[in-house]
C-alpha positions in Angstrom: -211.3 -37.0 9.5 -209.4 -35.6 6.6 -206.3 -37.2 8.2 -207.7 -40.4 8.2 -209.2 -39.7 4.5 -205.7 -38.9 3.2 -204.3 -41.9 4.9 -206.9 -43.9 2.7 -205.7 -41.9 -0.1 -201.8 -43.6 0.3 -203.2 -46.4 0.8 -204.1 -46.9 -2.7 -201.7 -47.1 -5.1 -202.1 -45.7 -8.8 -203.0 -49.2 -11.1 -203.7 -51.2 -8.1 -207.5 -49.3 -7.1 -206.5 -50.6 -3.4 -209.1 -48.1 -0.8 -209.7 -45.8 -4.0 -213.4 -45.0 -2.4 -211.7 -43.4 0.8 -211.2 -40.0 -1.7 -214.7 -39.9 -2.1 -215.7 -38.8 1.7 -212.5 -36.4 2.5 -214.0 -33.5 0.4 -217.2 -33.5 2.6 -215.4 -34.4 6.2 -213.3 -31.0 5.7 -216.2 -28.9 4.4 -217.9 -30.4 7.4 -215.5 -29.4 10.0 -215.4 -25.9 9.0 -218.9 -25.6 8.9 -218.8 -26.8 12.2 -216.3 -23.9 13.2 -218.4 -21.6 11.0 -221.5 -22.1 13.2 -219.6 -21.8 16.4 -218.7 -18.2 15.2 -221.6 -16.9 13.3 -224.5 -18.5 14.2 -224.4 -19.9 17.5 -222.1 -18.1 19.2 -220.8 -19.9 21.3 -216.9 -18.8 21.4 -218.6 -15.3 22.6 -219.8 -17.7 25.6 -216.3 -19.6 26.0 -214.7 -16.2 26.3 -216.6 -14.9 29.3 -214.2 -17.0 30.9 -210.9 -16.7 31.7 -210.0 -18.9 28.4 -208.7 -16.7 25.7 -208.9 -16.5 21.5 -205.9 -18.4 21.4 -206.9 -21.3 23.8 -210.3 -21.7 21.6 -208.2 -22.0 18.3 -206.1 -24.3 20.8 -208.8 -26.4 21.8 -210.3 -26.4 18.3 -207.1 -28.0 16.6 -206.6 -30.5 19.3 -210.1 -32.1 19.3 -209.4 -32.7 15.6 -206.4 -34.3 15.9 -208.2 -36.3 18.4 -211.1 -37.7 15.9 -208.4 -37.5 13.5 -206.2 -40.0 15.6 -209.2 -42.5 16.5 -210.4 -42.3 12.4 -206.5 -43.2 11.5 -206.2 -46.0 13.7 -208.5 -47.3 13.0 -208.4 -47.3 9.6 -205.1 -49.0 10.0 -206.5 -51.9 12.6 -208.7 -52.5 9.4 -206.6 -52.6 6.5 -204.2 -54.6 8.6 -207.2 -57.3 9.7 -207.6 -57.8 5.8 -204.0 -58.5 5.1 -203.3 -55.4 3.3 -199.9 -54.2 6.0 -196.8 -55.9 4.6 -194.0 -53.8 6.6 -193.5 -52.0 10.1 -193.2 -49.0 8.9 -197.1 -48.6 8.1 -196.9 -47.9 11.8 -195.8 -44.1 10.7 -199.2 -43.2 9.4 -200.2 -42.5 12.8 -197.9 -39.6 13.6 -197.9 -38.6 9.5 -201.6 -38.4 9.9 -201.0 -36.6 13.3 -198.9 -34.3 11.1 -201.4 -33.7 8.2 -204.6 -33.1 10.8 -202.6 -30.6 12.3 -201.9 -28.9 9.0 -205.6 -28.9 8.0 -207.0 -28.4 11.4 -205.2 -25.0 11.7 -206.2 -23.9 8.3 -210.0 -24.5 8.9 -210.5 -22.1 11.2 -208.3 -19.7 9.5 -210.2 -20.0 6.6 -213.6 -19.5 8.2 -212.5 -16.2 9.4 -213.0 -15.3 5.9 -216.1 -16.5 4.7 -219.3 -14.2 5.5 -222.7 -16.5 5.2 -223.2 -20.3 4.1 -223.0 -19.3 0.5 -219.0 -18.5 0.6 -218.7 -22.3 1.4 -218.7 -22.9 -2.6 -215.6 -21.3 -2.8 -214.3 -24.1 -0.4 -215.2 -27.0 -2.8 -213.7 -24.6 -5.5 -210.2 -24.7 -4.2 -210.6 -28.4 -2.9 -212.2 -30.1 -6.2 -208.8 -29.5 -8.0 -206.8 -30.8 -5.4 -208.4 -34.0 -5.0 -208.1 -34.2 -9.0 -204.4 -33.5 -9.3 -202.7 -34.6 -6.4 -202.0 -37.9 -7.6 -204.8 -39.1 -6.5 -206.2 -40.8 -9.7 -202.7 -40.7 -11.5 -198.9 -40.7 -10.7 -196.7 -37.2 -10.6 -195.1 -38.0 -13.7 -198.1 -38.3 -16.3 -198.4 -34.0 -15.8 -196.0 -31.2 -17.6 -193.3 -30.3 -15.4 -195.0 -26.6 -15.2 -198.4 -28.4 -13.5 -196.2 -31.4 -11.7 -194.7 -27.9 -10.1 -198.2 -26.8 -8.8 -198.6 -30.3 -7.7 -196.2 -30.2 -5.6 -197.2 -27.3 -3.8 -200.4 -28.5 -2.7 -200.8 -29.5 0.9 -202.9 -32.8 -0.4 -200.0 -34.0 -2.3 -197.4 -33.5 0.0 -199.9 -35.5 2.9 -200.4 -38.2 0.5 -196.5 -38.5 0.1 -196.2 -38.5 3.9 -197.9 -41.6 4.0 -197.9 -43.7 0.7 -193.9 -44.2 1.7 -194.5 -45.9 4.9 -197.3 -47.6 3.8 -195.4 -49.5 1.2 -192.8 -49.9 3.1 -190.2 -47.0 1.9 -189.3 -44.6 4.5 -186.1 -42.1 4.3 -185.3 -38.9 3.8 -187.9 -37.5 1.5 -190.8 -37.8 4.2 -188.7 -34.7 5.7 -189.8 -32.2 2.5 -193.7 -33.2 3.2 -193.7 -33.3 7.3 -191.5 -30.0 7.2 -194.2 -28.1 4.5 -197.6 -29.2 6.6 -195.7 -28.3 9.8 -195.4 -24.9 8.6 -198.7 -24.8 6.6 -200.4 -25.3 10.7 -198.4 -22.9 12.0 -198.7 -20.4 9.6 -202.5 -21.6 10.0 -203.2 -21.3 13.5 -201.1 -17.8 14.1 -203.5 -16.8 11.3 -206.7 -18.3 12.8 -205.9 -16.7 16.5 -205.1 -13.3 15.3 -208.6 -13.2 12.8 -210.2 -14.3 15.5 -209.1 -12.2 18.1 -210.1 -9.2 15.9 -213.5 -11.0 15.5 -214.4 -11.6 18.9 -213.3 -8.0 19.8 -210.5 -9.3 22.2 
């Protein structure tokens, strides 16, 4: 979901309002997916049942990511088939969202369940729309890069939205080159850093 959010995200370019609404559900589809890993942990249980068999912490965290990238894959695609069927695809290399957003679940995907390792009851999921409410704000979302100070345009560029927006406005457009590497090469690490996180949390969770 929040590939195929961001992927409406590049779609739109700043002055043009092209897909702007798309930024409006990728705040709740996250939230929602790690609620959704939240109540598999806490409430329901039911990794505690998925480890009585011989599948271990690591093939949940595993199994968790790759179902993402799955919906993420179908939500992307689709996407695309629609923007195209209005007209809105004027170059091949639009075709590169698919593995960007591929790229950018990935990176979110392993962060969710590292994240809900961390959060004790329902009420820590304010923190969550804390830390996500500025990012949707400033990562060129509403405006270009340059209309910040370079000290913010610097925090900016940190951020795993902006760099997933960057990913895919390129292609998109119809620019693709060297400077997708920066943004594929910081989300790759971001879910790997995320998912060794996530099966080590939750290995000391699950009391395996």
């Amino acid at each position: 979901m929040v590939a195929g959010t961001v992927f409406g995200l590049a779609a739109w370019e700043p002055g043009q309002g092209l897909l702007r609404g798309f930024e409006l559900g990728g705040g709740a589809a996250a939230v929602a997916r790690v609620g959704h890993v939240f109540g598999k942990l806490k409430t329901d249980r039911t990794y505690e049942s998925i480890l009585t068999t011989p599948m271990t912490v690591r093939d949940v965290a595993l199994g968790e990511v790759t179902w993402a990238l799955l919906r993420g894959t179908l939500v992307t695609v689709g996407f695309l088939a629609v923007v195209a069927a209005f007209g809105l695809v004027h170059s091949p290399w639009a075709l590169l969202v698919v593995p960007g957003a591929l790229l950018i679940g990935f990176a979110f995907a392993a962060v969710g369940p590292a994240v809900v390792t961390f959060l004790r009851d329902w009420q820590d999921f304010r923190f969550i729309q804390l830390a996500m409410l500025p990012m949707f704000l400033f990562a060129t979302t509403f405006y270009p890069l340059g209309v910040y100070p370079r000290p913010l345009q610097i925090v900016v560029e940190c951020l795993p939205l902006y760099r997933s927006i960057e990913l895919l406005r390129g292609p998109f457009l119809g620019e693709a080159g060297t400077g997708l590497i920066p943004p594929a090469l910081h989300l790759l690490a971001l879910g790997g850093l995320g998912l060794a996180v996530a099966a080590r949390r939750l290995e000391g969770i699950l009391g395996t």
